[in-house]
N, C-alpha and C positions, 0 to 999 in steps of 0.2 A: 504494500500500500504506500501510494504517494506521502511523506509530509504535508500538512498543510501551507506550514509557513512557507516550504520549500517553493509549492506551487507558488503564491503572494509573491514572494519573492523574482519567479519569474516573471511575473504578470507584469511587472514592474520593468522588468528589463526588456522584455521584449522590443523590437521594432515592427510593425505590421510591413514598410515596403518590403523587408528583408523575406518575411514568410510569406506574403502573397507574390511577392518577386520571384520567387523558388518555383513556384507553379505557375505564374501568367508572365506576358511580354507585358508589363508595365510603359506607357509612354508620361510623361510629366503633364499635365496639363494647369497651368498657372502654379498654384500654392498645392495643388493633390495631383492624384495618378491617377490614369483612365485602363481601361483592359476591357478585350472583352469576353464576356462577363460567360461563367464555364455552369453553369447551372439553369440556362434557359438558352436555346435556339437561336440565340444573339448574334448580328450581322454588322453591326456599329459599336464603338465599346461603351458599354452601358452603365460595366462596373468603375465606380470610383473608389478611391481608397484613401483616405487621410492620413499622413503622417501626424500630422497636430492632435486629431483626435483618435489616433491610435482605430479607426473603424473604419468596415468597408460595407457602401451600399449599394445597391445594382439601381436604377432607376428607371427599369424594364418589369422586369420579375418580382422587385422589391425585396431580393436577398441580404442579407446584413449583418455585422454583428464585429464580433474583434478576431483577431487571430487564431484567438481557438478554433471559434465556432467556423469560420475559414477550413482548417482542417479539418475538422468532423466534417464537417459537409463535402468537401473534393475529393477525400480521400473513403469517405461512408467509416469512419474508425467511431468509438466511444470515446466518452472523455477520457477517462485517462491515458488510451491510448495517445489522441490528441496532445494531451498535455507532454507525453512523450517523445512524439515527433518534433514539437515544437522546441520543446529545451534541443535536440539534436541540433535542428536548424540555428538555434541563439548560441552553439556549444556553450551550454546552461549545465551542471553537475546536478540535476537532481538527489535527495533524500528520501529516502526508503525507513518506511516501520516497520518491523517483524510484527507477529501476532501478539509477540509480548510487547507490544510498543516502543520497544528498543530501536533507536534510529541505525539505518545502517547504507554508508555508502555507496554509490556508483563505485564497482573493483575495478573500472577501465580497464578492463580486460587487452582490447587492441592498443593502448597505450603503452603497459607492458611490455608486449609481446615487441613493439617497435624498440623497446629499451634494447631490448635482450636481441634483436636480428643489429641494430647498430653496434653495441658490444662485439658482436659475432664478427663483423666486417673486420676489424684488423689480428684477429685471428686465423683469419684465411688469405695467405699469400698469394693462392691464384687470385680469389676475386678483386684484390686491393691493384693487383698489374692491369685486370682487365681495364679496370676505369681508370689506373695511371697511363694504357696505351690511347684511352676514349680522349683524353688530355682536361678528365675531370679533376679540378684541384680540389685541395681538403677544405676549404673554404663552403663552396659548393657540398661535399658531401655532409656537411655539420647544415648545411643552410637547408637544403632538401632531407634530413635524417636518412642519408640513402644505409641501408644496412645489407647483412649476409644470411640466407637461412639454409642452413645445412640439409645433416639427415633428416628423416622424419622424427626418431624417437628422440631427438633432441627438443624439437618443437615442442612432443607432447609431454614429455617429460619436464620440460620447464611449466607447463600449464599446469598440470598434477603441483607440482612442487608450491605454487601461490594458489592451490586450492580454486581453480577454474573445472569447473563440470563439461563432461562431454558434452552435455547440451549447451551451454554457453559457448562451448568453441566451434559448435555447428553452427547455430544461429547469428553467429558474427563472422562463419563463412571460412574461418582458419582450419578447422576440421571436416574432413571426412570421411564417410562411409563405403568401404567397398562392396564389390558384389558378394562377395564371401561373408561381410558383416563384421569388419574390421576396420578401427579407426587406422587413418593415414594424414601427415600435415598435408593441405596442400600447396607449401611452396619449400621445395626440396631442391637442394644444391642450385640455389636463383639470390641473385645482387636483389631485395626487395627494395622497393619504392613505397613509399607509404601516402593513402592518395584521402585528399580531407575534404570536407564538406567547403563551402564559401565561407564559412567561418572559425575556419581553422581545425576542427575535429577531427581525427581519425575515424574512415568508418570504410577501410576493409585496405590492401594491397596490392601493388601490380609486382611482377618477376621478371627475371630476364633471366634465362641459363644461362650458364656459363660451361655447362657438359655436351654444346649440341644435342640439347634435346630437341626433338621435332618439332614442342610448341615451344618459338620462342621465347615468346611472352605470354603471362597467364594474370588473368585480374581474380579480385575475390569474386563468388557467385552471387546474383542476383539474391537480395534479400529484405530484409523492413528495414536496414540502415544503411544499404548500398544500391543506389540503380544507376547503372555506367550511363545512363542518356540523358540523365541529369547534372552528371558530373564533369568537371574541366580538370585534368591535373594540371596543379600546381597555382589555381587559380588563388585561393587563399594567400599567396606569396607576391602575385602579379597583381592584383585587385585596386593596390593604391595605384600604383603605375596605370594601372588601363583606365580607370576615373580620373586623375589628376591629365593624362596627356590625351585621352579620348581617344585608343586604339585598343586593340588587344590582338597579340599575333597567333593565330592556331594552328598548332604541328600534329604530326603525325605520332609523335613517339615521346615519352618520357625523355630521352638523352639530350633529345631537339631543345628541351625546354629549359633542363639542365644548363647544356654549353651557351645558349641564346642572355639565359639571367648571366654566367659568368662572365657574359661577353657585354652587359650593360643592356641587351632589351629584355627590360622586366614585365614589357608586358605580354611575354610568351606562355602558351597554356598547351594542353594538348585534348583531344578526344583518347578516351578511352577503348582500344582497339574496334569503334564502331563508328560507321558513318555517323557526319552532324544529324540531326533530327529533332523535328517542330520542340521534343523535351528539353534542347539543349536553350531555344531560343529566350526565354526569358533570362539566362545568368550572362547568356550573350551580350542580350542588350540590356545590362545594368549598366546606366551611365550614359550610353547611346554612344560608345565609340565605334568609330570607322573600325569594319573587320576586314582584318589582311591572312589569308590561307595561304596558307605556307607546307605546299605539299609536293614530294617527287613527282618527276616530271617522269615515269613510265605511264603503261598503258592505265592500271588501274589507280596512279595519283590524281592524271589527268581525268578520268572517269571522276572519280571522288570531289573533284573539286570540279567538277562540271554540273554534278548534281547539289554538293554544296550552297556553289554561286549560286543553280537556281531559286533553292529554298530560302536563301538571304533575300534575293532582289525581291522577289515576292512577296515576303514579307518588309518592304522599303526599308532593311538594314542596308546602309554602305559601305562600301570596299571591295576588295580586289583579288588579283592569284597572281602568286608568286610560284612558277614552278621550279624546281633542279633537276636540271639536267645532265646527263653525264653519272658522274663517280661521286660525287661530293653532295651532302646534304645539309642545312644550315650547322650541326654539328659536326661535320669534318672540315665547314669554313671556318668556324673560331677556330677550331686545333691550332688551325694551318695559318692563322692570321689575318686571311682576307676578310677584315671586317670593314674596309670602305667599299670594297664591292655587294657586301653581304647588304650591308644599309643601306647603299644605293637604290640595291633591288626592293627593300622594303618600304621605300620612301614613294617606286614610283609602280605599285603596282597595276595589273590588267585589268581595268573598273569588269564587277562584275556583270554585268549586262553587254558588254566589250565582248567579254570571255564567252559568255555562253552563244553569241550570235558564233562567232568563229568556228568554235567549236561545232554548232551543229552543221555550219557548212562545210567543215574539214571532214566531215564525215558522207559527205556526197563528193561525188564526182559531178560540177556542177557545170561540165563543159559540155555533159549529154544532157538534153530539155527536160526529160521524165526525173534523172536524179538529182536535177536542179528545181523541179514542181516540187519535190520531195524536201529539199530542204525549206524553202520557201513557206511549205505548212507546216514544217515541225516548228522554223524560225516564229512564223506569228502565233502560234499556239502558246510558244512561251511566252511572246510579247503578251498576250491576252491575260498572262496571271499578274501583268505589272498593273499599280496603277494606271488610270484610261490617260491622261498627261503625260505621263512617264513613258508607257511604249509608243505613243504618237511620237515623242521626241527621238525616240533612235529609229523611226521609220529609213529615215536619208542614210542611215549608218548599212541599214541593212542593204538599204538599195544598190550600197557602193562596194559591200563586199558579196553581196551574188549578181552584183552588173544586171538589176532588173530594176523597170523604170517606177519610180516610189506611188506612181498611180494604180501599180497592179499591187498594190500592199496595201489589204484592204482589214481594221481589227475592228471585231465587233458588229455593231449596225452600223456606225459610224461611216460616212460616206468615201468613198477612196478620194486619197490628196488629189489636189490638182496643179501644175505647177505655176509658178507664181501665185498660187493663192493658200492663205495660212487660217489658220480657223485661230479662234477666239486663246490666248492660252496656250497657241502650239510651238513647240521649239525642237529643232533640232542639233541632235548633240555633236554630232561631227561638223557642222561649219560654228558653232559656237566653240570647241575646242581649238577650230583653228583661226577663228576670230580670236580667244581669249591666249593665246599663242603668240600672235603677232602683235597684243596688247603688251602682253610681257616681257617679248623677245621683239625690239623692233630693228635688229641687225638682220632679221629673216621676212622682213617685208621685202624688201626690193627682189628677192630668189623666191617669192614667192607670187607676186605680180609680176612676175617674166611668165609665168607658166597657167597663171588664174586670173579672171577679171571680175568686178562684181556683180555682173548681168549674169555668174551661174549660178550666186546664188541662189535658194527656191526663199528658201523663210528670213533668214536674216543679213537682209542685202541691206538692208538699213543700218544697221550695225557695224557692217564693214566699211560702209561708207562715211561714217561717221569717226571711223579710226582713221581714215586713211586722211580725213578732212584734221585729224591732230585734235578730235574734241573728247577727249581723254574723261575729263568731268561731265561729261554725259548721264544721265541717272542711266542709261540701257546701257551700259560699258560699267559703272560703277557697279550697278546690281551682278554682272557678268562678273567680276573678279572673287565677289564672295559666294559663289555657286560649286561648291564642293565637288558637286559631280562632274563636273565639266573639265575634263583631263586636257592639260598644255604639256603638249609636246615636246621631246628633244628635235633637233634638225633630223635623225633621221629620222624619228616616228612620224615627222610633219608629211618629211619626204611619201614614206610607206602608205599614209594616210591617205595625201594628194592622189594617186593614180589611180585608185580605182573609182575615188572620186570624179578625177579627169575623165577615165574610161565613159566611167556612166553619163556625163553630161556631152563628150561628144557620140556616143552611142544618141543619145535624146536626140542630137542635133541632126542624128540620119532619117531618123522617124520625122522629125522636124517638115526634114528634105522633100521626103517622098510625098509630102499632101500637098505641094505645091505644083497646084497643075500651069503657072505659066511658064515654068521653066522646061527645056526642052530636055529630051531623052539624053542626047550626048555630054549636055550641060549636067545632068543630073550623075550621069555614070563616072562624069571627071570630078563634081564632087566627093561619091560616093570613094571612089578608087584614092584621093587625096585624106578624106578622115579616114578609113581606113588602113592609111599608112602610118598615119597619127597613133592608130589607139595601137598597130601591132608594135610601131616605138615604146608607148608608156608600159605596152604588157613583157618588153625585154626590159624595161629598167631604165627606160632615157627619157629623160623631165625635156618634154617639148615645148619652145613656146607658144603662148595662148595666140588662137588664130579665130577669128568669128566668120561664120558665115551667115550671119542675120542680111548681108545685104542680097541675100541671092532668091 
């Protein structure tokens, strides 16, 4: 049985953003937080939740109440189960009465047991080389408690010894059972990682062999104080860093996270050997920092952060993909040194909506009609899970990297573009990236007006014009520099950018051609036969001067 004062005493400490934050995407709205609301059919966010008054109300449903009653209800638990969940999430030590009323503490069983695996580490000579070859320093292992857990009867043999029951060392995931009906530990000759709630707790471990065992790495199993799709490692360590700088970087692996903090980016975390997923997204976006995924660049990295990016942008999280490619992964770049390249890449990641068009067209062959149709409806299908603003605004993006005219790119009911004409609110992100480029960089106007004029623009011809007229204090140029999403180029990304942008607008310019019927047959074929010279130039790589044909 719970103490009472114990409970009081929680009541007291508790934060409501922190436990309703664990379970919903929290967005700030003024002085409280909006979500929407997980106990009625809710399409808008309904639920608000008070910091000040410690209470959250739905204003749909009319759900409500504090923290607890939060947990009873999301999770369908009793009270005191509730009150149990909640200290986890507070890491709050609750007080226990025996039947004699004799109070008796939380025996932090996995606290322990992390004592006794760190102890273990410099008892073991292999495991202490492995992570001196990883070029993890002692610093790092004392910062992360990285420890050693041996044989099995070691494990259960120190449990026995501080009076821990078999059932306590199942239910916390460190025990168990084989098919025979024999207890076993399970993390046996593995460097452990000890992986904690957002507020610091212990509530279960990851391994890494060190014996080439087949699974490399092993987490604790799914239980009432561990669920991996909830949890970030190492976030509890990263947390001021990803609040105070408004990022947070996601790895693939425990080591990533490790060598990333040694190396000064503290605000690295990792998934738990499981894709991101909708459970991950509320501790994601505590804070509302820009996320940067940070994952190898093989087939199933790329996969992973292809399906990532999409679950972020849909949910309007921002940020981008960082892949590695090659031999080297962000922790063989600290080993090795290269950390102005390493920060380079993390400074200018691939926005994710960038990434995912690419991708889906890197997966067609988009020079034959049918598997260029193909990508075309997988492209707007994702467009369609973005805000209706937000995929109207990378329509031009899409148009320029499958070379189809942005009038057959049609989301929604929504009437298909037409060019030179902009609806209410529309913008597109490739000529504002390289308007908001030439803002910044204006050594790359003059090689960029050799090659562009502002009559391609479709949407923001006004805007170019207005840079090039030097009227810098502009409100349409001033708002343009604080628009996060709107990526400025290095000269070659401008470069890379440009041609298939050029492709597509002199492509338009032959469809242009052909509905003019005073032009005669030969006049037409020696046009046709001239821009087509043009675009197989931009498609080898050769930045051609801008040439018009509006007068023909």
């Amino acid at each position: 049985m719970i103490d009472q004062s114990s409970i009081e005493t929680l009541k007291q400490r508790i934060d409501i953003i922190d436990v309703v934050g664990s379970y919903l995407e929290l967005k700030r709205s003024g002085a409280n937080f909006k979500a929407i609301c997980p106990f009625h059919n809710d399409t808008t966010p309904s639920l608000h939740v008070s910091p000040s008054k410690q209470i959250y109300h739905c204003f749909s449903c009319g759900a409500g109440g504090d923290a607890i009653k939060f947990v009873m209800e999301y999770e369908k638990l009793t009270y005191p189960e509730a009150i149990e969940k909640v200290a986890l999430i507070s890491n709050f030590t609750l007080v226990y009465t025996s039947n004699d009323t004799e109070k008796k503490p939380d025996k932090k069983l996995l606290e322990q047991l992390n004592l006794f695996f760190t102890q273990n580490l410099d008892k073991n000579p292999e495991a202490v080389s492995y992570l001196n070859k990883r070029g993890i320093g002692q610093s790092s292992i004392e910062k992360f408690e990285i420890g050693y857990a041996s044989a099995s009867y070691t494990t259960l043999n120190f449990l026995k010894q501080r009076f821990f029951t078999s059932k306590e060392g199942i239910e916390t995931g460190v025990i168990g059972i084989s098919e025979s009906g024999n207890e076993y530990a399970r993390f046996i000759e593995r460097i452990t990682f000890p992986i904690c709630s957002q507020s610091g707790k212990i509530v279960g471990f990851g391994g890494r062999t060190i014996t080439n065992h087949p699974s490399k790495y092993v987490n604790s199993p799914q239980s009432k104080i561990f669920n991996k799709s909830r949890l970030l490692y190492g976030y509890h360590l990263a947390r001021e860093s990803i609040i105070k700088n408004k990022k947070i970087i996601i790895c693939e692996g425990y080591l990533d996270v490790v060598m990333l903090h040694q190396a000064g980016f503290n605000e690295a975390v990792a998934t738990l050997g499981t894709a991101l997923t909708n459970e991950h997204l509320p501790l994601i976006s505590r804070g509302e920092p820009k996320v940067i995924l940070s994952y190898d660049g093989d087939n199933a990295g790329v996969e992973a952060a292809f399906k990532a990016a999409k679950l972020l942008s849909s949910h309007k999280i921002e940020g981008g993909v960082v892949l590695f490619n090659g031999d080297m992964d962000p922790a063989d770049m600290v080993q090795k040194g290269i950390l102005d390249r390493l920060a380079a890449l993390y400074n200018a990641p691939k926005e994710f909506i960038e990434f995912c068009l690419e991708h889906i067209a890197g997966k067609y062959n988009i020079k034959d009609a049918h598997e260029k149709q193909k990508a075309l409806e997988e492209a707007t299908a994702y467009l369609r899970t973005l805000p209706n603003t937000l995929a109207y605004s990378y329509v031009g993006m899409l148009s320029s990297i499958l070379n189809v005219k942005s009038n057959f790119i049609t989301l929604g009911t929504r009437k298909p573009l037409k060019q030179g004409i902009t609806d209410s609110g529309f913008e597109d992100t490739l000529e504002l990236s390289i308007i908001k480029t030439l803002l910044l960089k204006p050594d790359l106007i003059d090689m960029t007006l050799d090659i562009i004029d502002v009559s391609m623009f479709k949407v923001h011809m006004e805007e170019l014009s207005l840079l090039l007229e030097g009227q810098k204090e502009h409100p349409s140029l001033r708002k343009l520099l604080v628009l996060d999403n709107v990526k400025i180029y290095e000269e070659e990304e401008l470069i890379n950018a440009l041609k298939p942008f050029l492709i597509a607008f002199y492509k338009d310019e032959i469809e242009k051609i052909k509905k003019i019927t005073s032009l005669s047959f030969e006049k037409k074929s020696f046009l046709f036969r001239k821009i087509w010279n043009i675009i197989e130039r931009l498609k080898k790589g050769e930045l051609v001067h801008y040439e018009s044909f509006s007068a023909f």
